[in-house]
Residue, then its C-alpha position, 0 to 999 in steps of 0.5 A: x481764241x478771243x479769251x476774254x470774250x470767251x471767258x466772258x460770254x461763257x461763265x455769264x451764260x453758265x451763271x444764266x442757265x445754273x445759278x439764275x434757276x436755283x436762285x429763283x426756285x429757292x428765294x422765289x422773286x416779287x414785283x420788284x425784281x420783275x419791274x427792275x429786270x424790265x427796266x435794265x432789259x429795254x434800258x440797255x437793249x434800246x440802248x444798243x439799238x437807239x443809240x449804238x446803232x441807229x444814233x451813231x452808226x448810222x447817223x439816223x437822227x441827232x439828240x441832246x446830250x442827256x441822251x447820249x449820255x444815258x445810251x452811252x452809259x446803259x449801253x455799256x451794261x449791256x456788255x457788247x463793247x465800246x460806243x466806237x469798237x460796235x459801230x466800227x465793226x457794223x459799219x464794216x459789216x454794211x460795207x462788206x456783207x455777206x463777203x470775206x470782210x464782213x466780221x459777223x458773215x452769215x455764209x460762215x455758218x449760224x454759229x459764227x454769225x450769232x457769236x463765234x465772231x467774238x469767241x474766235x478772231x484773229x484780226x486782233x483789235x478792231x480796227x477804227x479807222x471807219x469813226x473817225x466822225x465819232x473819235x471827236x466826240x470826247x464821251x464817245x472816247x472816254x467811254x472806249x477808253x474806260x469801258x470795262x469799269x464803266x460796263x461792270x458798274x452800269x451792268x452789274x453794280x447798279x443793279x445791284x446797288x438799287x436791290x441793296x437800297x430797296x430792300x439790303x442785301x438780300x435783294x442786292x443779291x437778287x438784283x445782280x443775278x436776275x437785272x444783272x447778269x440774267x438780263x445781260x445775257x438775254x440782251x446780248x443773244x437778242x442783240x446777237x439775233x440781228x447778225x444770226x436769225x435775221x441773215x436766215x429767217x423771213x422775207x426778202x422784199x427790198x433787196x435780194x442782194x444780201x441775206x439780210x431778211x425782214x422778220x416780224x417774229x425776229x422784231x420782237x426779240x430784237x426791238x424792232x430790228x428784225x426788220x433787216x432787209x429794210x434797214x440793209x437797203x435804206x441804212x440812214x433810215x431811223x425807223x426799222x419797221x415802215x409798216x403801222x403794224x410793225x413791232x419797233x419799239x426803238x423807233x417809237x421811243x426816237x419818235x417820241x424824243x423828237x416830239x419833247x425836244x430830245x431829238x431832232x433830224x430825223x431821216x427817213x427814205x421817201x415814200x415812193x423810194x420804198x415802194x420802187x425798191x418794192x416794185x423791182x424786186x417783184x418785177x425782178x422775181x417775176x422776170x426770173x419765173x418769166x424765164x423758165x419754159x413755162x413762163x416764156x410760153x404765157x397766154x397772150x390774156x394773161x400778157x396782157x393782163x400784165x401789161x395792163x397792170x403794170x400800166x396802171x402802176x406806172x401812171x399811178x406812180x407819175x401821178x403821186x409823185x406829181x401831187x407829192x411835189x406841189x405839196x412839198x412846194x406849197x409847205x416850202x412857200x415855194x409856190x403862193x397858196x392858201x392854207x386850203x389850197x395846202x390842205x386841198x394839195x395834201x389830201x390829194x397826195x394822201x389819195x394817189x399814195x393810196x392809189x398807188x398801193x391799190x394798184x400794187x396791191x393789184x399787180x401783185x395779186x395777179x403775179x401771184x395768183x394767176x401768172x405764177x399759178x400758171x406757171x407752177x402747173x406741171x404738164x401745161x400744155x403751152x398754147x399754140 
């Protein structure tokens, strides 16, 4: 038994659960209490997941210190450990998933992997020898080293201190209970989701290596970070969410400090990287279905159908990459253009991008709806 931990999570939860409600039945709560618990919600939560995880863990982009400083500072409120413990122990779970090494293992049960990890643990302290490249930041230490007072203080006192100065004690009181300890323990489950629901529910469209899986519904609980699948295949990536509909918020917010200056270097996987992790983990399903009795047994229309697709895909891709190519050259004056040959080269790459996606748009509906609809069918008589 971790006792601290245990200690911890658990009175802050009860306190959540018991004391929370009362208070709010009893005293009731104005817009102030609301805008303050919604600023210390995403103050912290993005804190973790702009800063604890896509800034320093995985080394995603690069930020001036105002903003170290702040992510350092308000993600230690969010009462999920130090800036070098966290990222210690997720850059094991990346390098060990789903096996006996990784510290929040999903294949160990819901409960293990949402936060029994933390509640039971015999290894001890964790282990840093994997941020040594952050162990040379002298903030980062000093925040491991006095992480505890520094987490009360931003976590509990500062909420607490802003009530007391807007409105005395009374709205003190009010503002460690619900941006204080409610919304520590809201942020802390939501956070816990990534290791928990986001191993279990959603889709798997990147990789089906890991249990790691892309859930809309996960992303906006957990700031744009229910995209798992995505980020467990491409790490270094600072987005989650690829999509334009995709619900990322820590995304936005790195996007925007990088347009005011705050940011910079932000990596991103190549588009045609994406789609080709796409297209084999469909050829991959595709190739298991093709495998079962009646897959091997396929009309020779549809093989054929198939193979034409599949054909037209292939010189889609070729013909993207060709376009992609003499644009990164012309912007990278590798190659003597005009500014409307530039353009001209642009807005044909735009183009093959689209082509490519209508042709995996295609190859995938005639997967779905005719080959596996086949297949699927009980009592089909094979051809001869």
């Amino acid at each position: 038994m971790n006792w601290p931990n245990s200690i911890f999570l658990s009175t802050t939860l009860f306190g959540a659960v018991t004391v929370v409600p009362w208070y709010l039945w009893t005293h009731g709560i104005d817009l102030f209490q609301i805008l303050l618990f919604v600023f210390f919600y995403f103050a912290t939560g993005l804190s973790i997941t702009l800063g604890y995880h896509r800034l320093y863990s995985h080394r995603a982009f690069k930020v001036k210190p105002l903003v170290e400083w702040l992510a350092v500072f308000f993600g230690a409120g969010a009462f999920e450990g130090s800036v070098l413990a966290w990222s210690a122990d997720h850059r094991r779970h990346h390098q060990f998933v789903d096996q006996e090494k990784d510290p929040y293992d999903i294949n160990k049960g819901f409960f293990h992997a949402h936060c029994g990890w933390l509640l039971f643990s015999s290894r001890g302290p964790t282990n840093l020898d994997n941020v040594g490249d952050m162990k040379k930041s002298r903030l980062l230490v000093f925040q491991h080293n006095y992480y505890l007072p520094i987490a009360f203080l931003m976590g509990f006192g500062l909420p607490a201190l802003i009530g007391w100065l807007w409105g005395g004690g009374s709205a003190a009181l009010a503002s460690f209970l619900i941006s204080g300890l409610l919304r520590a323990v809201v942020v802390q489950h939501f956070t816990f989701f990534i290791n928990s629901f986001c191993h279990m529910i959603g889709s798997r469209p990147y990789d089906t290596a890991t249990t790691a899986r892309d859930s809309a519904i996960m992303a906006l609980f957990t700031y744009g970070e229910g995209y798992h699948n995505y980020h467990h295949k491409f790490q270094y990536d600072y987005r989650n969410a690829i999509k334009p509909w995709g619900y990322d918020p820590t995304k936005w917010l790195i996007w925007a400090l990088d347009k005011v200056g705050l940011a910079w270097g932000l990596r991103r996987v190549p588009d045609e990287k994406i789609l080709q992790a796409e297209i084999c983990e469909q050829q991959k399903r595709l190739d298991e279905h093709l495998a079962t009795p009646y897959g091997s047994s396929l009309p020779d229309s549809l093989l054929e159908s198939l193979h034409v697709s599949q054909e037209r895909l292939s010189l889609a891709m070729k013909e993207w990459t060709a376009k992609k190519k003499q644009y990164q050259l012309a912007m990278e004056k590798k190659i003597k253009v005009s500014r409307h040959q530039i353009a001209k080269f642009r807005r044909e790459a735009k183009e093959a991008a689209q082509h490519v996606q209508e042709m995996f748009d295609e190859w995938k509906m005639l997967i779905s709806t005719r080959i596996l609809g086949w297949i699927d069918q009980p009592g089909q008589a094979a051809p001869n």
